[in-house]
C-alpha positions as CSV (number, residue, x, y, z in Angstrom):
1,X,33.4,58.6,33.7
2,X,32.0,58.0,37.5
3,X,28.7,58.8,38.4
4,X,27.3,58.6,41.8
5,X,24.7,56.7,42.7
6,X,21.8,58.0,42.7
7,X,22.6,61.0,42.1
8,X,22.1,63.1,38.6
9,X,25.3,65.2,38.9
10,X,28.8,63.6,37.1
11,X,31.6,63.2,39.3
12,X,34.5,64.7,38.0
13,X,37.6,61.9,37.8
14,X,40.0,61.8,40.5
15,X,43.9,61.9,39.3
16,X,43.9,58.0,40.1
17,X,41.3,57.2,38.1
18,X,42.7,58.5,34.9
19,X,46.1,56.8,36.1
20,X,44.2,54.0,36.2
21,X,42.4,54.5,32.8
22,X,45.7,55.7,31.4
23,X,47.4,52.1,32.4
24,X,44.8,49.7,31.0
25,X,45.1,51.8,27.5
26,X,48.4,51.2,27.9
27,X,48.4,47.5,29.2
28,X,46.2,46.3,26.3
29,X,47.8,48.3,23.6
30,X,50.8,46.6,24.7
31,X,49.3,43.2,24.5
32,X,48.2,43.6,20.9
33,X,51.4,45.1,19.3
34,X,53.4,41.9,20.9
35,X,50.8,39.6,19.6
36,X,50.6,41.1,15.9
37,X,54.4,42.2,15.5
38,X,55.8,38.7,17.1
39,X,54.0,36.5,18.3
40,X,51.1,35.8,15.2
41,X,53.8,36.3,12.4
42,X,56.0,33.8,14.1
43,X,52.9,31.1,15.1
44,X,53.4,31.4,18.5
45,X,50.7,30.3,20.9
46,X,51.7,31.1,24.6
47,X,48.6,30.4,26.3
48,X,46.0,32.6,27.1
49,X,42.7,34.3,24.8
50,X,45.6,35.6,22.4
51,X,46.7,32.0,21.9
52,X,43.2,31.1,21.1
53,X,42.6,33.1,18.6
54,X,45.6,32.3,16.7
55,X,45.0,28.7,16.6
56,X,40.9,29.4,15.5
57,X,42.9,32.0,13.0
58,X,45.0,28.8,11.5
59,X,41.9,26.0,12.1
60,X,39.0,28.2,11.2
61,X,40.0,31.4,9.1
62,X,38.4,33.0,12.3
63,X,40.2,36.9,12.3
64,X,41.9,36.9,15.4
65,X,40.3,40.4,16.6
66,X,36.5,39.2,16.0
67,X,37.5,36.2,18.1
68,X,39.0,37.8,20.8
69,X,35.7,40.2,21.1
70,X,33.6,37.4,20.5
71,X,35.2,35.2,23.5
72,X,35.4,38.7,25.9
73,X,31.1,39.2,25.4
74,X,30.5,35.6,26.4
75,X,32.7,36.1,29.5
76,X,31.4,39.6,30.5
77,X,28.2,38.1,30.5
78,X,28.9,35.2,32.6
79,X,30.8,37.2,35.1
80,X,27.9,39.6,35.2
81,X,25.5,36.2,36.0
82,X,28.5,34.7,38.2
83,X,30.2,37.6,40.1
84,X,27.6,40.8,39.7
85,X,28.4,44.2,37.6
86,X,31.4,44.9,39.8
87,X,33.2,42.3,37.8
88,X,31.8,43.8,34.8
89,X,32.7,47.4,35.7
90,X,36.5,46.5,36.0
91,X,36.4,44.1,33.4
92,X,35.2,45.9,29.8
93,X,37.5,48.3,29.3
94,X,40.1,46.2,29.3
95,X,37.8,43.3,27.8
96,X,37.1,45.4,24.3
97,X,40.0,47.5,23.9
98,X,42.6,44.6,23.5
99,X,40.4,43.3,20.1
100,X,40.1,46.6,19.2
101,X,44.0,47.3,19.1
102,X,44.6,43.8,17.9
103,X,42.5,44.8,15.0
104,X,44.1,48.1,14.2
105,X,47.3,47.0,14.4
106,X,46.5,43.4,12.5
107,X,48.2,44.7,9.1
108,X,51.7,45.8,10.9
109,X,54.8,44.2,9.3
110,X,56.3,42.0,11.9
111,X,59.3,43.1,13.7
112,X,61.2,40.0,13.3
113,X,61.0,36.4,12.4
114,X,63.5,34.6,14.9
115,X,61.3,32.7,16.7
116,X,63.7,32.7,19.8
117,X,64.0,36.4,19.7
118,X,59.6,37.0,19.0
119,X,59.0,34.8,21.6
120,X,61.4,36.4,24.1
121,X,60.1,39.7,23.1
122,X,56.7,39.0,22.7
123,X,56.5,37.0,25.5
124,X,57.7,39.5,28.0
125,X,55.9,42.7,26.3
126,X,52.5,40.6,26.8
127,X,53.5,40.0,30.3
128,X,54.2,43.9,31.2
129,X,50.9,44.7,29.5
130,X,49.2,42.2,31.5
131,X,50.5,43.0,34.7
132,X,50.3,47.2,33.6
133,X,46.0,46.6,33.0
134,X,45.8,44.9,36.6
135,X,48.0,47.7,37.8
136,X,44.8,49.9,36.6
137,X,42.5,47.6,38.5
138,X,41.7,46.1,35.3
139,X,41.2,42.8,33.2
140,X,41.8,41.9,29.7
141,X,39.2,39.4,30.1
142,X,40.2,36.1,28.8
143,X,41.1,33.4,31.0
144,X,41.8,35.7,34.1
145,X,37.6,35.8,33.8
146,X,37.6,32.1,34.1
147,X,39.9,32.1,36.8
148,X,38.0,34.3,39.1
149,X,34.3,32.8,38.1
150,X,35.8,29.2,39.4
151,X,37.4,30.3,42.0
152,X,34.5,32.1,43.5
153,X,31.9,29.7,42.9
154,X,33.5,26.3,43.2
155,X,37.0,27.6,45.1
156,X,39.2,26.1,42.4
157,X,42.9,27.8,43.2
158,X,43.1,30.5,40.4
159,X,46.5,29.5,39.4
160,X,45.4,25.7,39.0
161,X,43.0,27.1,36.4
162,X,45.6,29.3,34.7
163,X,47.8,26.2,34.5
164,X,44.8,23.6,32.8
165,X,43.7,26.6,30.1
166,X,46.9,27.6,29.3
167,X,48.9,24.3,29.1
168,X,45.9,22.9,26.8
169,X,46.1,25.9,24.7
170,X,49.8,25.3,24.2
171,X,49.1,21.2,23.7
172,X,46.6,22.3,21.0
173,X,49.6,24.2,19.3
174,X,51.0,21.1,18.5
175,X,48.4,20.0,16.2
176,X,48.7,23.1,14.6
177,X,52.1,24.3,14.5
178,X,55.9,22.7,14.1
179,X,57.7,21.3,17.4
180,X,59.7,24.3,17.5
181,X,56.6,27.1,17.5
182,X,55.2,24.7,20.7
183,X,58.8,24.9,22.3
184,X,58.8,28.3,21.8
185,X,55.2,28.9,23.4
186,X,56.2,27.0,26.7
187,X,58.7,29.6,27.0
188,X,56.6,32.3,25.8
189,X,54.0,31.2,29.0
190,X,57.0,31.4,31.8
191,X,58.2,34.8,30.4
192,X,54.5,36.1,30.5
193,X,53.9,35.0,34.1
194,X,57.5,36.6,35.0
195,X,56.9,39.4,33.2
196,X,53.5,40.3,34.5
197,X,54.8,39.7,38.3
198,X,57.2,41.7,38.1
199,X,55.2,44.8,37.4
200,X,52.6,43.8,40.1
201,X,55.6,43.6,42.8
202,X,58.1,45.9,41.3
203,X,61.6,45.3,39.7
204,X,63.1,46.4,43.1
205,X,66.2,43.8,43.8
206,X,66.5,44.4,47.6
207,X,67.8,41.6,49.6
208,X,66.5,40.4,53.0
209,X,68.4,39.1,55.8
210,X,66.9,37.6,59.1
211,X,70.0,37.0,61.6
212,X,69.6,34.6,64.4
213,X,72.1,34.6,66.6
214,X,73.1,33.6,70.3
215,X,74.8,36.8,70.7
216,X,72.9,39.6,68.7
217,X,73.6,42.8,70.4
218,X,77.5,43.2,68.8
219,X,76.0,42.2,65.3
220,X,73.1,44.9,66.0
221,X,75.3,47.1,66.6
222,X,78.0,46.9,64.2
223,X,75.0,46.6,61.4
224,X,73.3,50.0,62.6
225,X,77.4,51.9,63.3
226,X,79.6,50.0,60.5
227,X,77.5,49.0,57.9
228,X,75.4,51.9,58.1
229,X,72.5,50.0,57.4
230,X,68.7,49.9,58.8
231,X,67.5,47.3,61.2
232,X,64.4,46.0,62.8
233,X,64.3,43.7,66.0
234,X,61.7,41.0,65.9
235,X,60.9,39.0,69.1
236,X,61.4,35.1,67.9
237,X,60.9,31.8,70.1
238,X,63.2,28.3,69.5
239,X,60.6,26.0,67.7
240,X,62.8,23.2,70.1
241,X,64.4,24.5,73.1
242,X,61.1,27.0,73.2
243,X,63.8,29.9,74.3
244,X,63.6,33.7,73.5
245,X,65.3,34.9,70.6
246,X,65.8,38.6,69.2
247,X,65.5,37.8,64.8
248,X,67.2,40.7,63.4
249,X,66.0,42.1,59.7
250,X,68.0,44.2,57.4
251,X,67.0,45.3,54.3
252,X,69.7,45.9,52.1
253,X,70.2,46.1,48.3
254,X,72.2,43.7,46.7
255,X,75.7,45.5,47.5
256,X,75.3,45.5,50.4
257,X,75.1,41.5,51.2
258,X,78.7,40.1,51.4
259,X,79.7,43.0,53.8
260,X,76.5,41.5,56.4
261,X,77.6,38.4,55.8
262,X,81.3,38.9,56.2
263,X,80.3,40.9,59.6
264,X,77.9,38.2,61.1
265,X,80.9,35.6,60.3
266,X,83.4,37.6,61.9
267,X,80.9,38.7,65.1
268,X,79.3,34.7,65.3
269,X,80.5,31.8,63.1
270,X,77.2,30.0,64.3
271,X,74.5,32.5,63.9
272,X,71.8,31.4,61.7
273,X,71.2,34.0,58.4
274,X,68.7,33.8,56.0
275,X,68.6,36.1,52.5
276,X,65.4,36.1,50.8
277,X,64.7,38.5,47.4
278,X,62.2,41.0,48.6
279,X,60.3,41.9,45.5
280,X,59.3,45.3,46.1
281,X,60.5,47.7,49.2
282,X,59.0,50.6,49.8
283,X,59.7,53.5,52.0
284,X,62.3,55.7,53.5
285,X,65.9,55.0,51.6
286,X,64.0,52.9,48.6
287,X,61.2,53.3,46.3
288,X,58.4,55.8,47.8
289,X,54.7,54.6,48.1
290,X,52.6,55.1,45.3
């Protein structure tokens, strides 16, 4: 609930907030089923608080929920000293729920015990959980607290810090845990990070093209009348000769890539064409703003 301030009266929540509240429920409860279904039964450390406590579960004894809680209070509180109670304010929900589900959910009977298949699985359910609590504007605490208390105090690149705290986690799994369990928890990390990006940006698989070409008007053309596709004109200047250039975008979905190129070989042999994966379009003929 949201309460003005300084002002007695509730505020009754907006549709986005309880969008938002909906997706950090979600987010987290997602987090916990992959790490008690697959990744804990299979001793599976993929970086991250969740890898943490499953190594202080096999050192220590230490239940992974308790942990996990423990770990989240000490860095709500830092934030709050570090970053103010904004931090704080996006950060708890998310912070005390994941223990909480990881705790409910603790006794579960795994779901498999293929390591290759847990680690797949788990890795890239913790990933969309991940990325579906930011998609709140929220934080499961953890390391993503770390990351933002040293990047805004001493400007330490937040995916530097990811990369120390997660690749020591995963070299700590060694000590703990056969070859193949550390193996599996390197790939566990990429399919995390994938996973978690792609839900930020979207799964959208649109191609863009930037055409550069010494005659662009027929390609222009036969793109907007043939292909039946839209186009944008940028204005562009040779980095060399310093001449004006028109740089034409289109941006097309996959099926539609060998027909551009097969049209800019046919209209120029020696324009210059560039593809890039967009990750996420949005607007008129592809995913609408939300």
């Amino acid at each position: 609930m949201i309460f003005s301030p300084g002002s007695p009266h509730r505020r009754t929540a907006t549709p986005s907030h309880g969008r938002d509240l909906a997706l950090v429920v979600l987010g987290t409860a997602l987090v916990a089923l992959s790490f008690n279904l697959l990744l804990r039964p299979n001793q599976l450390a993929p970086g991250g608080l969740p890898g943490v406590s499953l190594l202080l579960e096999r050192g220590a004894g230490l239940p992974p929920a308790l942990s996990q809680a423990l770990f989240n209070l000490a860095f709500l509180f830092a934030g709050w000293r570090v970053l103010g109670r904004s931090f704080v304010a996006r950060s708890v929900l998310g912070s005390l729920l994941l223990p909480l589900f990881v705790w409910l959910t603790h006794a579960w009977p795994a779901l498999t015990h293929d390591r290759m298949l847990a680690v797949i699985c788990g890795g890239v359910g913790t990933g969309l959980g991940v990325g579906l609590v930011f998609r709140g504007h929220g934080s499961v605490g953890g390391f993503s607290a770390v990351a933002i208390m040293l990047n805004r105090k001493y400007g330490v690149p937040v995916d530097r810090t990811f990369l120390v705290l997660d690749g020591s986690v995963v070299a700590l799994s060694a000590l703990a845990f056969p070859p193949e369990a550390v193996l599996g928890a390197l790939i566990g990390v990429f399919l995390v990070g994938r996973a978690a990006r792609a839900v930020l940006t979207g799964f959208s698989n649109a191609q863009c093209g930037l055409i550069i070409a010494q005659h662009p008007a027929p390609i222009r053309e036969a793109v907007l009348r043939e292909l039946d596709l839209g186009l944008t004109v940028l204005p562009g200047r040779g980095g060399y000769t310093g001449a004006e250039r028109e740089v034409l975008m289109v941006v097309m979905r996959p099926a539609d890539v060998p027909r551009l190129k097969a049209t800019v070989r046919t209209l120029d042999p020696t324009a210059f064409v560039v593809l890039v994966e967009a990750g996420e379009v949005l607007g008129y003929g592809f995913n609408p703003h939300h």
